[in-house]
C-alpha positions in Angstrom: 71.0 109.9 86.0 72.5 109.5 89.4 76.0 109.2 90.1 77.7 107.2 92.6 79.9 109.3 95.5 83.1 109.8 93.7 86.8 110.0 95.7 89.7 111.0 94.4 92.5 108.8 95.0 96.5 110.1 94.6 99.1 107.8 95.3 101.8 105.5 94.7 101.6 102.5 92.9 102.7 99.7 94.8 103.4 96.6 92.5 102.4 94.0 95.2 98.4 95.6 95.8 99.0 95.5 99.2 99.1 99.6 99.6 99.6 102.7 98.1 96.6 103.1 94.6 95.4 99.8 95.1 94.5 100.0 98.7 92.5 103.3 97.5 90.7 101.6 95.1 89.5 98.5 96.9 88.7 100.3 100.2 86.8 102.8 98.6 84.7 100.2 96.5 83.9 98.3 100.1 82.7 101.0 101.6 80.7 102.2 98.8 82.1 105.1 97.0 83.8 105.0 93.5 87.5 105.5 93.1 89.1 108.1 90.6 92.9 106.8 90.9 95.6 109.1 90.1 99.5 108.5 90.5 101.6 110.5 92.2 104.7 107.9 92.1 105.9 104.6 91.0 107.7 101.9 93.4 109.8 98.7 93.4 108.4 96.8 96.3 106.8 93.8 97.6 105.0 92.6 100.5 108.0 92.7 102.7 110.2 96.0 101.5 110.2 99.4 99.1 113.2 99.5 97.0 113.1 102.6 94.8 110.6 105.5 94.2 110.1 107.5 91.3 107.4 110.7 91.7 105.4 111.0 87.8 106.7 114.6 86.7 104.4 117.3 88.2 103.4 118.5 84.8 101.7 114.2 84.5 100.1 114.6 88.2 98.6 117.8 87.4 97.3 116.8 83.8 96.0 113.5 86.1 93.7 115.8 87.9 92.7 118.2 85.9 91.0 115.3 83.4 89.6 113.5 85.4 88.0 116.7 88.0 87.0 118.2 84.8 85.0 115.1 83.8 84.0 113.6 87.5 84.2 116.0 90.2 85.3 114.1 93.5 82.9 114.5 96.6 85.8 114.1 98.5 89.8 113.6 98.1 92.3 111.1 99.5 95.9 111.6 99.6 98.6 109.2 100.3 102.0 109.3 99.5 103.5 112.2 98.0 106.5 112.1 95.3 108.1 115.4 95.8 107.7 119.1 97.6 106.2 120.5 94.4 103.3 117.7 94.4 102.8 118.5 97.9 101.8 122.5 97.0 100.2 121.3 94.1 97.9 119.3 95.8 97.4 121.7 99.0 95.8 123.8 96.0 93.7 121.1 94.8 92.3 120.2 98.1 91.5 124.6 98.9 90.5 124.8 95.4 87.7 122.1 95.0 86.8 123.0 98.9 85.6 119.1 99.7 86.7 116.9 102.7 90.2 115.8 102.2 91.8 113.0 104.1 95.6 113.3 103.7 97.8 109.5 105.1 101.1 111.3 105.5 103.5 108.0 104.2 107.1 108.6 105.3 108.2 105.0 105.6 106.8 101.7 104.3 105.9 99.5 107.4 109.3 97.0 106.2 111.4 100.3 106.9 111.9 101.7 103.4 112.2 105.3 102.7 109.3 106.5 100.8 109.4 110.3 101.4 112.8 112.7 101.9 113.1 115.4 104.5 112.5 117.9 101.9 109.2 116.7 100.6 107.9 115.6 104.0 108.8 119.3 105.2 106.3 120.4 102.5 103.6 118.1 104.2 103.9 119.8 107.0 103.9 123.3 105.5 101.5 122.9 102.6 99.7 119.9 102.3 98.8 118.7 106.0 97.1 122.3 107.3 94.9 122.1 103.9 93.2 118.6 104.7 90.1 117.9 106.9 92.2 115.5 108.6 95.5 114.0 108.4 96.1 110.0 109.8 99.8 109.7 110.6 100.9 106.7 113.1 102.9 107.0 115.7 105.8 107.2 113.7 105.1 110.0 111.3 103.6 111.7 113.6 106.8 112.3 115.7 109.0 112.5 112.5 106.6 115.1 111.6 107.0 117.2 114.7 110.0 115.8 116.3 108.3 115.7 119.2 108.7 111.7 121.5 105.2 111.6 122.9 102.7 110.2 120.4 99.7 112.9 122.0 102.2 116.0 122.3 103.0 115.1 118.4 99.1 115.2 117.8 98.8 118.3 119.6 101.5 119.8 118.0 99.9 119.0 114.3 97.1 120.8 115.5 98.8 124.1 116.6 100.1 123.8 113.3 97.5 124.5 111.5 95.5 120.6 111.1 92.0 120.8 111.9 91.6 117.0 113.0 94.7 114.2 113.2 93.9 110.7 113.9 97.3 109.2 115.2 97.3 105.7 114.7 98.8 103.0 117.2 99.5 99.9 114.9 103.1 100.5 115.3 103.7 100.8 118.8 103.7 98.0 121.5 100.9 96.2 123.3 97.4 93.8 123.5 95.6 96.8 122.2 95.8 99.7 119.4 94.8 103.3 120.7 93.7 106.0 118.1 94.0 109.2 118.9 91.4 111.9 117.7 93.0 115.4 118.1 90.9 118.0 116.8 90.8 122.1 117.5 87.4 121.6 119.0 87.0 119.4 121.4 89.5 116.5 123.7 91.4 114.2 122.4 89.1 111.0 121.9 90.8 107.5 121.7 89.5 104.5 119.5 90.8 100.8 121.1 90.9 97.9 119.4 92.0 94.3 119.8 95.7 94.2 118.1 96.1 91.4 115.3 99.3 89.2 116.0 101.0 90.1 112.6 102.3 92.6 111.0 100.7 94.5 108.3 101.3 96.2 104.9 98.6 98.7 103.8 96.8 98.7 107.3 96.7 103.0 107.1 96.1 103.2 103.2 93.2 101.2 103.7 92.4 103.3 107.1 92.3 106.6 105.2 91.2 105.5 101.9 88.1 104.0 103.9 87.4 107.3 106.2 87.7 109.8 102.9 84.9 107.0 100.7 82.6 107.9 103.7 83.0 111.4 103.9 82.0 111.4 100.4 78.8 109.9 101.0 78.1 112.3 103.5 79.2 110.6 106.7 80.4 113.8 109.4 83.7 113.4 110.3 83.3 111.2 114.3 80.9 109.2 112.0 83.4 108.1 109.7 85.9 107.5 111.6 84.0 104.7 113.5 82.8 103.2 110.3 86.0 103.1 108.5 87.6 101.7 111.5 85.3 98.8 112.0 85.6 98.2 108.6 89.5 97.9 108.8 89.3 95.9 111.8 87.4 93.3 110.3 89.8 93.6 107.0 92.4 93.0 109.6 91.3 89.9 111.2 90.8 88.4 107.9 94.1 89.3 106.7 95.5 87.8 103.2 99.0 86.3 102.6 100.3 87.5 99.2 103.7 86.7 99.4 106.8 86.4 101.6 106.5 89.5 103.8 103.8 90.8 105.7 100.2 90.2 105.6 97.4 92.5 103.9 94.2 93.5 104.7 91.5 92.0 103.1 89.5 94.6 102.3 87.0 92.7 100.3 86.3 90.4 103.4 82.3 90.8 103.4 82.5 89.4 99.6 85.6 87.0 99.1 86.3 84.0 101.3 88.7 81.1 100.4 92.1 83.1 101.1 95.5 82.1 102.9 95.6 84.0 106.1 98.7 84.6 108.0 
């Protein structure tokens, strides 16, 4: 029998489908791989704000992985956001112990604002979590919160030093026509990615990014590979954005099969 590529999802759940698990599982399905979903938190939110968080108890997420490994070991893992410092270590071990790519979205803030990780868990990104992944996909914005460094590239160099083998820092949240990505890697110059910028704002834009990098990494794709797929892939998801609601658009991530949506 032959199995499909499996990833490993852990994430939020994010009521609305616009991020968070959801995001995982439909990006992963586009771009080919199977989605194992496991929650690391629940949310109030909708397309426009996050409200509350609650992290599942660490004894739940580990009981979450250990099933579903056990019974369908991931090619490769994709983390998003993270519910407490303990979850962080416990996942750093998951990622050294399974010794498959990892692709880790470091969520700090939901793109309304809203709080989604504390100082004290997103310390343990940094300490634990983010030098145990293949590569890490911070924007702008995380990235300096990360390093509390004000220069996107010094913050991307500075994750590296640390200990991160490759960080892609993402531009959708800064200013201007076009969004630079920023590959910093220990071997080699940084290597930027332009694209056209969309005129609207976006919720789920880097789960879908990361989600979509880690489902080709466990297909086999090598790393500079991936990341060009996965970002064509969310560029076109991008431009043919859905409106769910009152806030900010989503990607359509199913825009090679579904047509007939509201776009912003």
């Amino acid at each position: 029998m032959k199995y499909p590529a499996r990833l490993l999802c852990i994430s939020g759940h994010d009521p609305s489908g616009g991020a968070g698990i959801q995001a995982d599982i439909e990006a992963c399905g586009a771009m080919g791989a199977h989605p194992l979903s496991v929650l690391s938190s629940l949310t109030v939110q909708d397309s426009a704000e996050v409200y509350a968080v609650q992290a599942v108890s660490l004894d739940w997420l580990a009981q979450q992985i250990e099933r579903v490994c056990a019974d369908c070991p991931p090619q490769a893992i994709k983390v998003g956001l993270v519910g407490s410092p303990e979850q962080a270590v416990l996942i750093a071990r998951l990622i050294l112990g399974r010794g498959v790519p990892a692709v880790v979205d470091p969520v700090l803030r939901a793109g309304g604002g809203g709080v989604l990780a504390q100082d004290e868990t997103a310390q343990a990104l940094r300490r634990e979590l983010l030098p145990a992944a293949t590569l890490i996909t911070p924007n702008a914005s995380e990235a300096r919160a990360l390093t509390g460094l004000a220069d996107a590239d010094a913050a991307g160099a500075a994750l590296v030093a640390d200990g991160c083998a490759n960080v892609l820092v993402t531009g959708g949240d800064e200013a201007g026509e076009t969004v630079i990505n920023t590959w910093h890697r220990r071997d080699g110059a940084p290597q930027r990615f332009e694209w056209p910028r969309e005129p609207v704002g976006f919720h789920g834009a880097g789960c879908t990014l990361a989600s979509a990098i880690a489902a080709r990494l466990a297909q086999g794709d090598v790393l500079e590979q991936a990341l060009v797929r996965a970002q064509r892939f969310v560029q076109g998801a991008l431009a043919a954005r859905l409106v769910i609601g009152s806030g900010r658009a989503i990607p359509n991530r199913w825009h090679g099969a579904r047509r007939g949506r509201p776009r912003a």
